[in-house]
N, C-alpha and C positions, 0 to 999 in steps of 0.2 A: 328487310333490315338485318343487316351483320352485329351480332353482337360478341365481343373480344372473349378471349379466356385470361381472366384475371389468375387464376391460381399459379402458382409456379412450381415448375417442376424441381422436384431435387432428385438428385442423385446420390445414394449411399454413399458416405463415405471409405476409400480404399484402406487397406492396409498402408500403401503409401503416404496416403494425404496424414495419416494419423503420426504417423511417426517423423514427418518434417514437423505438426506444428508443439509435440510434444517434449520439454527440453532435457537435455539425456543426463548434463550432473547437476541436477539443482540441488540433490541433499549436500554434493561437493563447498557449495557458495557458502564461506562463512562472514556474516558482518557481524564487525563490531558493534556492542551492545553499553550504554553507558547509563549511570544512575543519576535524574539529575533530581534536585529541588525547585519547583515553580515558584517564582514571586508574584504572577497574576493570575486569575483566572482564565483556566484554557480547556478549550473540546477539543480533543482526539479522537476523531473516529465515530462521532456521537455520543462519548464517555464526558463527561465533567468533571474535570482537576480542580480544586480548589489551591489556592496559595500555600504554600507550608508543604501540598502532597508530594511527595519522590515520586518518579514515573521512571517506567526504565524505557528508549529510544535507542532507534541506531544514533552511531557517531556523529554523522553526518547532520539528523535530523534536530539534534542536540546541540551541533554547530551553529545551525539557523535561528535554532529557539535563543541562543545566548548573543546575538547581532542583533535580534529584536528585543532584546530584553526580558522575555521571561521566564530566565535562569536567576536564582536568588542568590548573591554573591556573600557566601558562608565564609 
């Protein structure tokens, strides 16, 4: 009876392979950061906003929250 070799083999990582999947300007990338006020209850990230708290968000992510509603409109 043959029995298979499960383990697999790796091979080290190059110099090469590390520098394709490493990205060269990210401290460059600036987003937009915005302050907003929540009017529901919301988890971000496993954190818990209550209604009333300011949370700071990218622009974008702020965009979203104020099309579903909750951005509390001051």
């Amino acid at each position: 009876m043959t029995t298979k070799n499960l383990s697999k083999t790796t091979e080290p990582e190059t110099r090469d392979t590390v520098a394709k999947t490493t990205p060269t300007n990210s401290a460059a990338v600036r987003v937009p950061m915005e302050t907003i006020t929540l009017s529901n209850h919301l988890r971000i990230e496993g954190t818990d906003y209550l209604p009333g708290a300011q949370v700071r968000v990218t622009a974008d992510y702020a965009r979203r929250l104020r099309l579903q509603g909750y951005v509390a409109r001051t």
